[in-house]
N, C-alpha and C positions, 0 to 999 in steps of 0.2 A: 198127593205129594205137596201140591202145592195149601193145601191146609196145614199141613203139618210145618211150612214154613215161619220159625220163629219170627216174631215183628219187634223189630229192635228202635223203632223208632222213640219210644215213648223212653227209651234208657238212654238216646241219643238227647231228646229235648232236657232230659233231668239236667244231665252231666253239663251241656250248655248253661242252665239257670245257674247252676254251682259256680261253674268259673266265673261268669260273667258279677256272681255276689260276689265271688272274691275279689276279682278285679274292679271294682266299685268300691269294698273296705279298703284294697292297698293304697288304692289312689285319696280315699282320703283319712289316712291313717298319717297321724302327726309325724311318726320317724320318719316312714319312707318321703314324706315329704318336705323335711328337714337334710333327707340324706340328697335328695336331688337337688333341692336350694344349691347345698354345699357344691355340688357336682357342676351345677349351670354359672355358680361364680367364681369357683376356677377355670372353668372353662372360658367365662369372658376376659379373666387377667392373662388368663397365659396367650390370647386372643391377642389381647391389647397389647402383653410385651414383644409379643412378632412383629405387630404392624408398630411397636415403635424402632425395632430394631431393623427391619424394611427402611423406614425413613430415616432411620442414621447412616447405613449402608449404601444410600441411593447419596445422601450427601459427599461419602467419601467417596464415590466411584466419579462424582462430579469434583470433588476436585482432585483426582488421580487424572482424568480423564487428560487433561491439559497438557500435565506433563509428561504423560504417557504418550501422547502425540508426536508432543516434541521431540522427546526421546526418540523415536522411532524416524522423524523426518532428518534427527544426526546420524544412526546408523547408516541410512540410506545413502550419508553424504560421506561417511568414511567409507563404505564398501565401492562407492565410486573411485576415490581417492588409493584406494588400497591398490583395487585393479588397474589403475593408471599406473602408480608405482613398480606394481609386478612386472607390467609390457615392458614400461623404461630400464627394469632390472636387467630384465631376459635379454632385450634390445642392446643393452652397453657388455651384457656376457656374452654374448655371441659374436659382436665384434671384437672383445677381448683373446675369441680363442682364437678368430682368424689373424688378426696381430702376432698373437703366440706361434699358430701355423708359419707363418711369413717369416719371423725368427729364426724358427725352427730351419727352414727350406735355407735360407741363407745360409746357417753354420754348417748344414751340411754342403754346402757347396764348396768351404771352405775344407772343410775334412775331405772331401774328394781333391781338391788341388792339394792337402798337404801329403795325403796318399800318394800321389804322381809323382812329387817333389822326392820324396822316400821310399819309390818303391825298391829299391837293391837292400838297402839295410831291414823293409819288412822281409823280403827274402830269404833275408839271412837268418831275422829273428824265428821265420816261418822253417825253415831247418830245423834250428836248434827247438823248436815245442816239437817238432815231427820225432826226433828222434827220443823227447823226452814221455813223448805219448808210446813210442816204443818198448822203453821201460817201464811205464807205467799198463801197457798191455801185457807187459810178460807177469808185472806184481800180479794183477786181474787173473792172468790165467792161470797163475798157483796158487791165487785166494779161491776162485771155483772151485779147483779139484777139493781143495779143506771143505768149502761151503757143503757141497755135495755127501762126502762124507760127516757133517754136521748135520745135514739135515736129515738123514737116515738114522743117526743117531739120537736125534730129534725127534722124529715121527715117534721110533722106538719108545720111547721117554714118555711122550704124551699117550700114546696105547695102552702102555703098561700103568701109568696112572687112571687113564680111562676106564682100564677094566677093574682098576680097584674101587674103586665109585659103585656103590650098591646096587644106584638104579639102572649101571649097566646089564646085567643079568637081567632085568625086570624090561627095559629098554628091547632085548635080545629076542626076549621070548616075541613081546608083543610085536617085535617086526617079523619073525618065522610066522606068529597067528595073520598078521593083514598079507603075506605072498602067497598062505593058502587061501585066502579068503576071496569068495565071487559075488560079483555084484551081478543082483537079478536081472534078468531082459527088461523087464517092465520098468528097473529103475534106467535101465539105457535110454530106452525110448524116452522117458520123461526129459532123461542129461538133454539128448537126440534133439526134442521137439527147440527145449529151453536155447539150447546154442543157435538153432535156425532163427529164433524169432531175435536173440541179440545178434546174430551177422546180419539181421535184414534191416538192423536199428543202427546199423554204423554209420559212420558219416561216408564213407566210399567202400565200394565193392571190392578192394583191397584189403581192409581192414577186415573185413568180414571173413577173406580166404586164410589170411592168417589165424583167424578165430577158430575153425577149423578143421586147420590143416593139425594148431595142437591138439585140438580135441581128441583128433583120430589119432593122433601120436599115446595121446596117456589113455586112450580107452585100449589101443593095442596091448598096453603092457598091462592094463589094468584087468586085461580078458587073460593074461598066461601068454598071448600070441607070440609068434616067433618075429622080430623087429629087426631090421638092419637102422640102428642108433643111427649110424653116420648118414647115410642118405639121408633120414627123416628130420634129421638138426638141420641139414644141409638145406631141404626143401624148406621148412620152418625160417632159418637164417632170410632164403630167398624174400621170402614172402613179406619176411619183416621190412625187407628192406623195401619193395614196393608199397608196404602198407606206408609208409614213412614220408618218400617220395608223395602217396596221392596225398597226405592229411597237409604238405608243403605247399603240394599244387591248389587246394582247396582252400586255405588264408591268402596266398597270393591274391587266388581270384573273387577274394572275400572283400581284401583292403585295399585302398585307393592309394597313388602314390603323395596323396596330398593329407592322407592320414596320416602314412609315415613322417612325411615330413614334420604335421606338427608334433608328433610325437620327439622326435631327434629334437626339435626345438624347446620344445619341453624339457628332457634330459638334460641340454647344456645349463640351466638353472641350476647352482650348486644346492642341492639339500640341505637342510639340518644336520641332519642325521650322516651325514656323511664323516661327520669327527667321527664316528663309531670303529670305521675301520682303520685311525689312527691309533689303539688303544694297544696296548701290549697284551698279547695274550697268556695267560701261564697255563699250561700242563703239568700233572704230575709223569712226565717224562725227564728221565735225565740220559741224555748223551753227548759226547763229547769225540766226534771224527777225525779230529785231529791226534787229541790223542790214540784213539781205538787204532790211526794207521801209522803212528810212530811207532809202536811197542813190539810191530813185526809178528805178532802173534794175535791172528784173531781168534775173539773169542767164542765159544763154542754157541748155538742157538740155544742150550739148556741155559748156559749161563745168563744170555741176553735175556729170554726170555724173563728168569729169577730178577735177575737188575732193573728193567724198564716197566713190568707188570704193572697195570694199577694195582693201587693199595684200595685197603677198606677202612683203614682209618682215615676219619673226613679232616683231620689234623695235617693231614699231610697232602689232601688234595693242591693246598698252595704255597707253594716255594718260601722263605727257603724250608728245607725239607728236615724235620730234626733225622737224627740217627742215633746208631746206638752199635758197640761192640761188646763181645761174652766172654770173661773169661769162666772155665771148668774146672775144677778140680788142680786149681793152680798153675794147671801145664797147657792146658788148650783154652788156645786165643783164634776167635773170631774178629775180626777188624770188621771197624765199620762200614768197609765196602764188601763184608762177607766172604775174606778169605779167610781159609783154615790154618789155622799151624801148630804142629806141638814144638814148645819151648819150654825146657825146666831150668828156670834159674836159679840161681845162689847168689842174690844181690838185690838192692834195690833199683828199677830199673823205671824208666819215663815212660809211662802206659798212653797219655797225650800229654799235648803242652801246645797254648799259643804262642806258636813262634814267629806272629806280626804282629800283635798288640799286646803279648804277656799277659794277659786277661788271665791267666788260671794252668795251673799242670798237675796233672794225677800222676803221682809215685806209688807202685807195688813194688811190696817188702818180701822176696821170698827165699827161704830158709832150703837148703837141699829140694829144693823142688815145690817146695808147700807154702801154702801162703802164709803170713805172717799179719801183713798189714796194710793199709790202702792210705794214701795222704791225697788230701785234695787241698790246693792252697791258691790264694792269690796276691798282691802284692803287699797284702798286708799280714794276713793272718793263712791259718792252717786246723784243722780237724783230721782227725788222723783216726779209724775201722781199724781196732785190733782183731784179730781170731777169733777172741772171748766175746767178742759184742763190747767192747768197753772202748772209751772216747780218750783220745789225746786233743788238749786244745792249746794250741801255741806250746805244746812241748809238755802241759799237766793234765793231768787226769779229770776229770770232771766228767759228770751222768748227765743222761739224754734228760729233758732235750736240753740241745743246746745252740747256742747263737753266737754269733763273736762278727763284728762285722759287715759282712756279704755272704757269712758262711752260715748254713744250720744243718742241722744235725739231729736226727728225731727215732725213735722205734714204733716198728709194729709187735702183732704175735707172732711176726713170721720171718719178720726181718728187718733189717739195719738201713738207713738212708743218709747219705751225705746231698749237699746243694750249695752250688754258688748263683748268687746274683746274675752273677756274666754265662749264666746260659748253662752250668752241667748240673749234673742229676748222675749219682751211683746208688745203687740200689743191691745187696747182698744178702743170701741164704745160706746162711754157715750151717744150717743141715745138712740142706746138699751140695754144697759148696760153689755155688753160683754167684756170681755177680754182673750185672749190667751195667753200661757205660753209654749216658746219653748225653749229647750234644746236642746245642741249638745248630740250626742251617744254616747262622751267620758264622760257623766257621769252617765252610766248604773252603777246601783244599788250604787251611789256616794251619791244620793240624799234624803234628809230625808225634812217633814213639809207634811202641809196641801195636800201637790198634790203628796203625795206616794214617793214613793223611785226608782219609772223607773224601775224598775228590769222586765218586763212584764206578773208579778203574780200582782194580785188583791188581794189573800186571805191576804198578809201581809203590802198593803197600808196603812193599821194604826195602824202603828208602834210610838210608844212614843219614846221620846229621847232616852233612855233607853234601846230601841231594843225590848222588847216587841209586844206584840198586844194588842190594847184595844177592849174591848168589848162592850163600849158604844160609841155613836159619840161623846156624849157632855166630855166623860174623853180624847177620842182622841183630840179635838179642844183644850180644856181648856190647854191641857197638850205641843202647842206649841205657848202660850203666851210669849209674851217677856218681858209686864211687869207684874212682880209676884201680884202686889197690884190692878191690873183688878180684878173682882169679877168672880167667875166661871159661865159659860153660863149652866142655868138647861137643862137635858136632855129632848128632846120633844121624843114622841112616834108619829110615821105617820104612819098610818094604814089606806091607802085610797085605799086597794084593790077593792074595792066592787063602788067607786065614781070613774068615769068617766064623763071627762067637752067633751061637743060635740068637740069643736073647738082642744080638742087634739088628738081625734078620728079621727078628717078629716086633719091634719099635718102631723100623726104620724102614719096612717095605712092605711090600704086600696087601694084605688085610688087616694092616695095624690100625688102632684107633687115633691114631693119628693124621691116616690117610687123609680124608679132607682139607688138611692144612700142606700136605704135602705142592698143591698148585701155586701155594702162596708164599713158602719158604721152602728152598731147596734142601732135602734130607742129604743128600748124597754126602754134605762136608760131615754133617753129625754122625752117618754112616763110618764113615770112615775115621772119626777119631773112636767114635765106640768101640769097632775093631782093636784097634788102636789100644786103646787102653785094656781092654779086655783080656789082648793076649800077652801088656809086661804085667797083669796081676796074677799072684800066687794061687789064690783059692778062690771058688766058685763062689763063695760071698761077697769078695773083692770083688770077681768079673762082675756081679751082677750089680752091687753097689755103683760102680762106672757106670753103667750101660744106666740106669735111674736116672743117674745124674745129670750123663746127657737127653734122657729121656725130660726130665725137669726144664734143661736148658729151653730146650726145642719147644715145651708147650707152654712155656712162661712166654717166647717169642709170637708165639703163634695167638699168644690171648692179649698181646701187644698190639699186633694185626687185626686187633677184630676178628679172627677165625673160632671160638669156643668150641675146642676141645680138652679133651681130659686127660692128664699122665696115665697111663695104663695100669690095669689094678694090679698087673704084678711088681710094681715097685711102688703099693704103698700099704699100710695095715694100721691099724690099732693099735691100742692096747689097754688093757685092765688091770692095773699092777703088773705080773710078770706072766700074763696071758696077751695072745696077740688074736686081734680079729680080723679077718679078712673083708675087703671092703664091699660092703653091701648087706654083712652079716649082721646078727641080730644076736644080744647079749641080754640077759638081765639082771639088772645090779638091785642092790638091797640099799639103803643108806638108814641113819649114821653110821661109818663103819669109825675109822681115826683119823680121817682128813676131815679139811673143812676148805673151801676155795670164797673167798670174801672180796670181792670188787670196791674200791670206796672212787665216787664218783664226783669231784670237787670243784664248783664255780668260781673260778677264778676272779674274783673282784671284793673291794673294800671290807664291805661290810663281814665279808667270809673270815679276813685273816684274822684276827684271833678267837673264832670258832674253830678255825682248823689249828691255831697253835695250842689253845687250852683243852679243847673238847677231844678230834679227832687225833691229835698224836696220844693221850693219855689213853685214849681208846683201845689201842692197839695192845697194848699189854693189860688190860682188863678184860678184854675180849676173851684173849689168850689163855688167861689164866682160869674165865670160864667155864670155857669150854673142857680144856684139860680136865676139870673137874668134873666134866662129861665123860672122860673117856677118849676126846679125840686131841691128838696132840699136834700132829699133822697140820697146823694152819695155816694157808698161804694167802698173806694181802697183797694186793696189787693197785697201783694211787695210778686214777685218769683223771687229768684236769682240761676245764675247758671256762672260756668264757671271756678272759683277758680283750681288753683294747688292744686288734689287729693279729688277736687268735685265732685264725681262721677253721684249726679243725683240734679235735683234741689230741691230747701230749698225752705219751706214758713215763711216767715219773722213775728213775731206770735205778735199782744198789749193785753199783759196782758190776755194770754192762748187764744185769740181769731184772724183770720183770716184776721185781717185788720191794714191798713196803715194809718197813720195820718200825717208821716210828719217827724219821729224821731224813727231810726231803731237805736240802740248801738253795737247790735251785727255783723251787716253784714260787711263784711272785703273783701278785693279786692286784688288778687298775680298778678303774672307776667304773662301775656299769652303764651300759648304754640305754639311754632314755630319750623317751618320747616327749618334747617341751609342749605345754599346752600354754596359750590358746593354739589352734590349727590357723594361725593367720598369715601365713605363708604358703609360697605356691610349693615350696621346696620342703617344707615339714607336712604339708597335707600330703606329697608326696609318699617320704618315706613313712609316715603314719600308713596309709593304705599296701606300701609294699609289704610293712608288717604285721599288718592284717592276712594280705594275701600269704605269708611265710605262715605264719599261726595255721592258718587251712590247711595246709598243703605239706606241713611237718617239714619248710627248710628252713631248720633253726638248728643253732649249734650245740643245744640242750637234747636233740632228740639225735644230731649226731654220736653226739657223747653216750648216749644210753644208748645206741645200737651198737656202739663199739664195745661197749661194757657187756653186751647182751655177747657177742662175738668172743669172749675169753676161752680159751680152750678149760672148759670145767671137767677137772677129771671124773671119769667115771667112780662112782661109789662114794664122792667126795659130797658134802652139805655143801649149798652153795648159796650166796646173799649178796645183794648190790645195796650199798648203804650211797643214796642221794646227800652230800652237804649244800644244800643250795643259799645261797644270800639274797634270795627275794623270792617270792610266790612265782609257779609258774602261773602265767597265764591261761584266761582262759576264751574260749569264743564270744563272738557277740554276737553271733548266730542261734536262735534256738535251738534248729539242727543243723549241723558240722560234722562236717568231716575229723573234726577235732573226738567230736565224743566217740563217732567209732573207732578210730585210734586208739584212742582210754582204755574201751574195752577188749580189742585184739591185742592190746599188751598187757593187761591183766590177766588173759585167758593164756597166750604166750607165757607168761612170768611164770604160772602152776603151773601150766603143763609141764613144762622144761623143771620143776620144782625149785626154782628159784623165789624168796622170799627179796623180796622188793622192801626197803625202811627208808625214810624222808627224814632230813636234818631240817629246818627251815624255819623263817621268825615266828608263823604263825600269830600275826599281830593282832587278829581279831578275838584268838583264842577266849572263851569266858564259859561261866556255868551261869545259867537264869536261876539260881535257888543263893543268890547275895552273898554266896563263900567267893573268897579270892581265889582266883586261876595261877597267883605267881608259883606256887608250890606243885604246879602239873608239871609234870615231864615229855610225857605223850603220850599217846591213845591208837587202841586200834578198831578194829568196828564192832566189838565188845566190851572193851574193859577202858579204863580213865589208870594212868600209870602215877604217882604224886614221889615226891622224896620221901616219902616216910614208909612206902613200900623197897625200901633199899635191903630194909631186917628183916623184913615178915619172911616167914616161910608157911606154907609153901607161895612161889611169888607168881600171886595172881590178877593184883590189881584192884578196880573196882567197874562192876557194872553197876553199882546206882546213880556212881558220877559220868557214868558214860550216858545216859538216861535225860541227864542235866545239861552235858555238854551242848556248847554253841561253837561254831568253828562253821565258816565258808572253806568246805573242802576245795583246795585248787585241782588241778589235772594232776598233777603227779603224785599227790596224795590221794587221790580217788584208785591211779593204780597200785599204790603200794597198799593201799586197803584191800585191795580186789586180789591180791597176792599172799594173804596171809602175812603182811605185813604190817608197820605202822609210824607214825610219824610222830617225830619230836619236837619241841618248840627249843631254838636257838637264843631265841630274846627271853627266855625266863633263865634259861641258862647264862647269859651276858649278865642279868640283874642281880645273879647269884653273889655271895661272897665265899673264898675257895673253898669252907667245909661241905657247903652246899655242892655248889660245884664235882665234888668230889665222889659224892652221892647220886651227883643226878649222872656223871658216867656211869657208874654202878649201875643204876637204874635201867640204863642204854645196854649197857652191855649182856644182862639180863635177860632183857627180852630178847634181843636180837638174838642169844644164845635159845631159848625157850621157841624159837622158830624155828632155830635150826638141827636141834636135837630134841623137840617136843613130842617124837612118835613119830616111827617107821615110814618109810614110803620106799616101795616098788619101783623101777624105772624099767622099761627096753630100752634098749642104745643101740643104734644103727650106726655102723661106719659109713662115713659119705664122706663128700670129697668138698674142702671150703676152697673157693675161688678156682675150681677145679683141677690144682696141684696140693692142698696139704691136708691129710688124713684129719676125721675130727668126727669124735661118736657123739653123736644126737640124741641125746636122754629125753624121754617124757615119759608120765609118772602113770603107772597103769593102777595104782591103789596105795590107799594112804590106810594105815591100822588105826591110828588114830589123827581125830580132827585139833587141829594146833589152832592156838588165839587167832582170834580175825573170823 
């Protein structure tokens, strides 16, 4: 064996010769010796510039050193100084309070001899409270028996809302699961061991017996065991009270009376902080004692409870508190302190009015019962909500929006808005026949008419001019006519206790979807007018239309509150021409059929207005005529402007009270656009420079509100649908390379088709050119295929050019990047400005073509889903499951 042992020595000496020649050439092997040079003379500079920087730092620590002494032997000499002053502080306030004491003892010695001097007429006065405390126990004891019976009524109320709360059932179960449920011996012992070693860790032996004494109290109930409650509270009670007494007797015998002392002497030092509990505090609580005990009626705990609740809107966490009053369906008024009443008038009657400073009064106009019309006015001027949606201003007609004043006046797609200056806000849904009425808090108990006085009592909402109360509704209503030569409205009697309509039954109680907001606004008044109304309508379309309407009321309140719930699907639907969809349902529409729905979306400022006087009003009837030529004739334009100096949100441009453009808007007006001055040499432009940067990230701009409201139009189903941008300057773009801006770009481009909406850009496009040395003035616009010129005005068929598209140069902006991404495309405004009118004339043509050629260029499929916008008003949600063919772009 040991012969056979290889000998590895002689491959061991080889392998050493090797490395050792290698390491004999590297060392003298010119690079590697050039490479360490390099390496040992940086090595010695970056040496040297330490040890110079050692000796520069050791110079300034010597001359810091000095003053830094100094420094510290003044500290020494104010913390001496400070603490001299505190003693002398403390010293002159503690003889200050015994002075005050001494005061004090004096005047009262004088109030004891003026006592003596007066004691028959205190006597006397002491009768007369004795007997009035008399009366005042007899009030107390027939307010109890009310209270008691309120509070039953009370409990009631919260139960029944209680168990309408989903997770009560869920709540139910899982308390039946934990009373069967036993906890193991082994896990007692552990409870067992754990409680003994924390009573042996208490501070006294008392503490420990109370520890437990509970323990065995919740392990009894917690084994099923049979428990006598009362003794066990009883012995627990004991024990606390002992444990209490020793943790007393144990600081006693902890602190010295010379601790207390400086502690008390300490305390008498006024704090800082002591102004804090000078400070006024505000609640959102409103009550008012005096009144609640003048009115001889108190009021019920449901009621208190609706009244004084906190709110969830954080608007109203601090006083003064806005409000707001309802009226329905012309005849039911909710006041602002949330009483109910039907009244149908035949006049025009004082809904509020400042009657301490005249600030403002709202007049309803009502015809046999039904509304007619709303005026809001103030010492100067007036706007006046007819029925139709259409505007009176100072007595003449005129379309939203509008201003005059202190007063504006604006639309939505949903509904009508009046506003003054001085604090109100009316707000109407001529669908379903609602209107809101809100007030600023600066006019708590300022307010007198039909919607109460705000004060947040009910019992004296119907108050006549005269300050009074009335005792009927119809002397209340009658009594704020404005004109005297109206006829008085008879008093009705409604006594529909005993009638109940199902459909208010399943709104308004129970397992309605409205239950959750039920805590937060009381149903019971809405209940009760829906009855109400239900049982004077003739036919089941009527009842049910009522009952909606207050259904609308109530969740339009309830999404005022911050509470988000939804009007219930059986009062809202669709529709597809003359089919109705039910809400949640699913449709699928074909398009082009004969409609066309056309958004034009217009920047409000200079450079815009005669783009929009030459370009887009001529538009409108070239479009038109288009299309008809398509087949569809059905076209409806609708003009959003936005951008104006002190335009804060976009307008809809209104013909004759209604949501559409023809071609001749009077009122839309165009300012200066708002710019960024460069140089950034200020503290106050560097500012707003970076805020709108950070608005450009974060999309709050008034360009991207405008287009999501445009995006928001109710587009009918089956109808072609297109938003035509006029912009008067490039949007913007990041100076991020990645932003949040570009994924916006692409979520609204991907938005845009899906929804099949083609997207088209008006804008100067100033950089516009082709790199092949043809002029650009003869372009019109392009899309992410074809180059559009005036001279494609005749060609048929109208296709453009893709070799100039090839050639094109253009810095696409953001808005033009999505309207490319939408099957869309953008026009240049400054080749059109340079035009002369034949041109001009052509290049509408030109515009109106394509845009027609997007929206009748080949088929597309949609599903439409009914859903619910803002979660009261019906609105089918199109997106495009197949296009037959692919359209330009």
């Amino acid at each position: 064996m040991k012969k056979a042992k290889p000998n590895l020595k002689p491959v061991i000496e080889t392998y050493q010769k090797e490395l050792k020649a290698l390491s004999d050439e590297l060392a003298n092997e010119k690079l590697a010796k050039e490479i360490t040079d390099i390496i040992k003379e940086v090595v010695s500079r970056i040496t040297a510039i330490l040890d110079k920087i050692q000796t520069e730092l050791h110079k300034y620590v010597e001359i810091l050193e000095k003053p830094l002494k100094r420094l510290s032997e003044t500290v020494k000499q104010w913390v001496a100084k400070l603490t001299e002053v505190y003693a002398s502080v403390a010293e002159s306030a503690v003889g200050a309070v015994d002075a005050i004491a001494q005061v004090i003892a004096n005047y009262m010695s004088q109030v004891v001899e003026l006592v003596r001097k007066h004691e028959e007429d205190i006597k006397k006065i002491a009768t007369t409270v004795g007997q009035g405390i008399q009366d005042i126990g007899r009030i107390v004891s027939k307010a109890v028996g009310q209270i008691r019976h309120e509070v039953e009524d009370f409990v009631k109320l919260f139960m029944e809302q209680l168990k309408a709360l989903p997770i009560y059932e869920v709540l139910k179960e899982r308390y039946a699961e934990l009373k069967k449920m036993q906890v193991p011996e082994q896990t007692w012992t552990i409870i067992r061991d754990m409680i003994d070693a924390l009573g042996a860790s208490m501070p006294t032996p008392e503490v420990g017996d109370l520890l437990q004494t509970i323990s065995s109290y919740a392990e009894k109930h917690l084994k099923h065991q049979k428990v006598n409650d009362l003794e066990e509270l009883k012995a627990i009670y004991n024990n606390a009270i002992l444990a209490l007494k020793s943790i007393v007797n144990l600081i006693k015998s902890q602190i010295s009376q010379e601790d207390i002392d400086k502690l008390l002497k300490f305390t008498a030092v006024p704090l800082p902080g002591s102004s804090w509990f000078q400070l006024p505090i505000f609640a959102p609580i409103h009550f008012s004692p005096l009144k609640w005990l003048q009115s001889g009626d108190l009021p019920s705990l449901s009621d208190a409870y609706y009244t004084y609740r906190p709110t969830l809107n954080p608007l109203d966490w601090v006083p003064p508190y806005k409000m707001y009053g309802i009226l329905v369906d012309s005849s039911n008024f909710y006041t602002f302190d949330r009483k109910y009443y039907n009244f149908k008038g035949a006049c025009s009657y004082v809904l509020a009015q400042d009657f301490v400073d005249g600030n403002f009064s709202l007049i309803v106009n009502l015809e046999g019962g039904k509304f007619k019309s709303i005026l809001l006015n103030d010492a100067k001027d007036s706007i006046e909500l007819e029925s139709d949606m259409s505007i009176l201003v100072n007595g003449k007609p005129q379309d939203f929006p509008a201003h005059q004043g202190g007063l504006s006046a604006w639309r939505r797609y949903d509904n009508a808005n009046l506003r003054s200056d001085s604090g109100v806000f009316v707000t109407c849904d001529m669908k379903s026949n609602v209107c809101q009425f809100f007030l600023s808090g600066f006019y708590f108990g300022k307010t007198r008419g039909l919607l109460g006085n705000m004060n947040y009592e009910q019992f004296d909402d119907l108050a006549l001019p005269n300050g009074k109360i009335a005792n009927k509704i119809s002397e209340f209503g009658n009594a704020w006519k404005v004109n005297s030569e109206c006829a008085d409205v008879p008093n009705a009697e409604h006594d529909h206790g005993k009638e109940s309509y199902s459909e208010c039954a399943n709104i308004f109680s129970g397992n309605s979807p409205l239950s959750s907001c039920f805590p937060y606004i009381n149903p019971g008044a809405f209940r009760t007018a829906c009855d109400h109304v239900a049982t004077e309508a003739k036919s089941e379309a009527d009842k049910k239309k009522a009952a909606c309407n207050l259904a609308f009321a109530y969740t339009q309140s309830c999404r005022y509150e911050h509470v988000k719930v939804d009007i219930p699907s059986s009062c809202v639907t669709c529709s597809t021409g003359s089919s109705k969809v039910a809400l949640g349902d699913l449709v699928s529409v074909k398009s082009p059929q004969t409609s066309a729905d056309i958004v034009l979306v217009v920047e409000q400022i200079t450079p815009n207005e005669e783009v929009f006087k030459d370009l887009v009003v001529p538009l409108i009837a070239s479009l038109s005529n288009e299309l008809k030529g398509k087949g569809i004739t059905d076209v409806h334009f609708s003009l959003l402007g936005f951008g104006a100096p002190d335009q804060k949100w976009p307008s809809h441009y209104t013909s004759g009270g209604d949501l559409s453009f023809e071609g001749k808007s009077k009122n839309i007006w165009f300012g200066a656009p708002t710019t960024y001055e460069k140089p950034l040499d200020t503290v106050e432009k560097k500012i707003k420079w970076v805020k709108h940067q950070v608005d450009l990230e974060t999309g709050n701009l008034r360009l991207i509100d405008a287009f999501k409201e445009a995006g928001d139009y109710p587009f009918r189903a089956g109808a072609v649908k297109s938003i035509i941008g006029v912009m008067g300057q490039a949007c913007e773009g990041s100076l991020l390379p990645i932003s949040l801006m570009q994924i916006r770009t692409h979520l609204a481009s991907y938005a845009y088709r899906d929804q099949g909406i083609s997207l088209h850009i008006i804008s100067p496009l100033s950089d516009l050119a082709l790199d092949n040395d043809k002029p650009s003035s003869e372009i019109v616009g392009f899309d992410s295929e074809h180059v559009y010129t005036l001279g494609d005005d005749k060609k048929k068929p109208f296709e453009g050019s893709s070799e100039l598209r090839d050639h094109l140069k253009n810095e696409s902006d953001t808005c033009i990047k999505v309207a490319l991404g939408s099957y869309g495309s953008a026009f240049s405004s400054k080749n059109f400005l340079a035009s002369k009118p034949p041109q001009r004339k052509q290049f509408v043509s030109v515009v109106s073509k394509r845009v027609t050629d997007s929206l009748a260029g080949g088929e597309i499929t949609q599903d439409c889903k009914c859903s619910l916008h803002d979660g009261l008003h019906p609105k089918l949600n199109c997106r495009v499951v197949n296009r037959a063919e692919k359209r330009h772009g």
